[in-house]
C-alpha positions in Angstrom: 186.2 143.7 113.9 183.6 145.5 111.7 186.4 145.6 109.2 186.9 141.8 109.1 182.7 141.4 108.9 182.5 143.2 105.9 186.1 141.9 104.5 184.1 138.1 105.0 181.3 139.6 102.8 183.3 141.4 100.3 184.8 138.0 99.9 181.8 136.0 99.6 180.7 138.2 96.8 183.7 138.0 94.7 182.1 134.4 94.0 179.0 135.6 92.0 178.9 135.5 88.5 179.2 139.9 87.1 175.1 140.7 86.0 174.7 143.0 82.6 174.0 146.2 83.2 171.8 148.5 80.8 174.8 149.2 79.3 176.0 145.4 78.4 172.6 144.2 78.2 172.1 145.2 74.7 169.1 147.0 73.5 165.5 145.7 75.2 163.1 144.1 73.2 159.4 144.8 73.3 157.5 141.4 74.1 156.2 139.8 71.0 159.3 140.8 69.2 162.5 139.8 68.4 166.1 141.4 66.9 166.8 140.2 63.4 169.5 141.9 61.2 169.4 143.2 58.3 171.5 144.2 55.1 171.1 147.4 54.4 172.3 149.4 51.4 173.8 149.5 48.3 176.3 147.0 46.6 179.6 147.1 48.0 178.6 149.2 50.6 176.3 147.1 53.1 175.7 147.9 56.7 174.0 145.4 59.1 171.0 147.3 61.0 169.2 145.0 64.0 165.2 145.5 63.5 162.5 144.8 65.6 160.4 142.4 64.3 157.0 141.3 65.4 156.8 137.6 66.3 154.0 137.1 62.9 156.7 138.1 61.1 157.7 135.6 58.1 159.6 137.5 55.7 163.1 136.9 55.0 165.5 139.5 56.2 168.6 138.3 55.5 168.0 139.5 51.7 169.7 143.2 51.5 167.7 146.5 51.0 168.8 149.3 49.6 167.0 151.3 52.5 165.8 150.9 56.2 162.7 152.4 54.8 162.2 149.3 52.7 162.2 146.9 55.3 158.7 145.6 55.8 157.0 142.8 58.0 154.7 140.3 56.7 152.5 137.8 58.8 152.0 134.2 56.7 148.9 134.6 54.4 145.4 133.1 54.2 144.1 132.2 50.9 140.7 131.9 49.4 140.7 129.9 45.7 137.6 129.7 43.7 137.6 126.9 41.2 136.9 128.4 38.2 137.5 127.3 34.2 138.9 130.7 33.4 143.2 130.5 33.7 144.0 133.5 35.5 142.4 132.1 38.8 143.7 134.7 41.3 143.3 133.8 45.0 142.0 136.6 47.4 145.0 136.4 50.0 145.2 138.2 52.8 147.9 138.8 56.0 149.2 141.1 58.3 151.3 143.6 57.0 153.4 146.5 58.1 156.3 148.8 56.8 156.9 150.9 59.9 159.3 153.8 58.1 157.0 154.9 56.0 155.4 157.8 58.2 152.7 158.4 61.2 150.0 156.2 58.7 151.6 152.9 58.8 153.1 153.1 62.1 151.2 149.9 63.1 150.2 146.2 61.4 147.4 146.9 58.8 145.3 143.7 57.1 146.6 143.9 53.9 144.0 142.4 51.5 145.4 141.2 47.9 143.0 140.7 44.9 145.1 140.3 41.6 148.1 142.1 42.6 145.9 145.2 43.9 146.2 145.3 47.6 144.5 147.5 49.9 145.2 147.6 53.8 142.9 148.4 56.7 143.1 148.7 60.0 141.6 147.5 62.3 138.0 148.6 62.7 137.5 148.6 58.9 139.4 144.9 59.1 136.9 143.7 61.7 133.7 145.6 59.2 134.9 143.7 56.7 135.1 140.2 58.5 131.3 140.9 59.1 130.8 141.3 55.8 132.5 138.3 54.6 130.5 136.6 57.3 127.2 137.8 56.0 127.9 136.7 52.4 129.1 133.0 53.3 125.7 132.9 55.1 124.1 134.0 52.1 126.5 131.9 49.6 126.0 129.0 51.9 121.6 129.8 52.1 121.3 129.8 48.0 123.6 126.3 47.9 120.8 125.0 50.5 118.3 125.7 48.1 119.8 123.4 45.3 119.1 119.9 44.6 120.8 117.5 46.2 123.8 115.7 44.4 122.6 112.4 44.8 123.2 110.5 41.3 120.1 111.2 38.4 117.4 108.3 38.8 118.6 107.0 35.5 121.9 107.0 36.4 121.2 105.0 40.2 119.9 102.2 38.1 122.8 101.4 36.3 124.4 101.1 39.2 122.1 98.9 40.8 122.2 96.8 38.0 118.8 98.3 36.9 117.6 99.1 33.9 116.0 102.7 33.5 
């Protein structure tokens, strides 16, 4: 009688969809992350490796490397353009940035601040110094503009367009 009990149980589980395992699973994924592949090596002889890649990510991997070491992670970047009359009018960008195979120093995200093609990253105590910084002169920049005349139209000028005569 025990026998048939169990044979009735036995049975109801043959029904149930088979679960992965660790082993069927696949590899886990930190959250925040995701799996993207990635060519890697040299022409004619490219191998696809599967990278973590943080969800800021924006870069591109399907373009092949010649190395795992050159696969880096960029977060989209945030500009600031001052109008100037002078051509080369270089932006200060800056965005998260991280090459994780290049040794112990950039095993995390760094800000990664780029002024003319010269970029220097930070982490993120010196990031956060900075921000204060930047916060301290746009108070200042934004005190001296206070301080100018307005940019209402020249007296002159309002009488014209009043139909006025100076």
């Amino acid at each position: 009688m025990a026998q048939s009990a169990i044979s009735q149980h036995v049975a109801a589980l043959a029904g149930i969809p088979q679960q992965p395992t660790a082993a069927t699973a696949g590899p886990v994924v930190r959250p925040g992350y995701r799996l993207v592949p990635v060519p890697v090596g040299r022409e004619g002889n490219v191998q696809t490796a599967w990278v973590e890649c943080p969800s800021w990510c924006v870069t591109d991997h399907s373009e092949r490397v010649a190395f795992i070491e050159d696969v880096n992670h960029n977060g989209q970047a945030a500009a600031l353009s001052i109008t100037t009359l002078h051509p080369a009018r270089v932006p200060l960008e800056v965005s998260l940035s991280w090459w994780p195979a290049l040794g112990e120093e950039n095993s995390r995200p760094k800000l990664a601040v780029d002024l003319d093609s010269e970029v220097e990253v930070y982490d993120r105590t010196a990031a956060l110094a900075m921000a204060d910084q930047l916060v301290a002169f746009a108070a200042e920049v934004r005190r001296l503009a206070q301080s100018l005349p307005d940019d209402s139209p020249v007296r002159s000028q309002a009488g014209v367009r009043e139909g006025r005569s100076a």
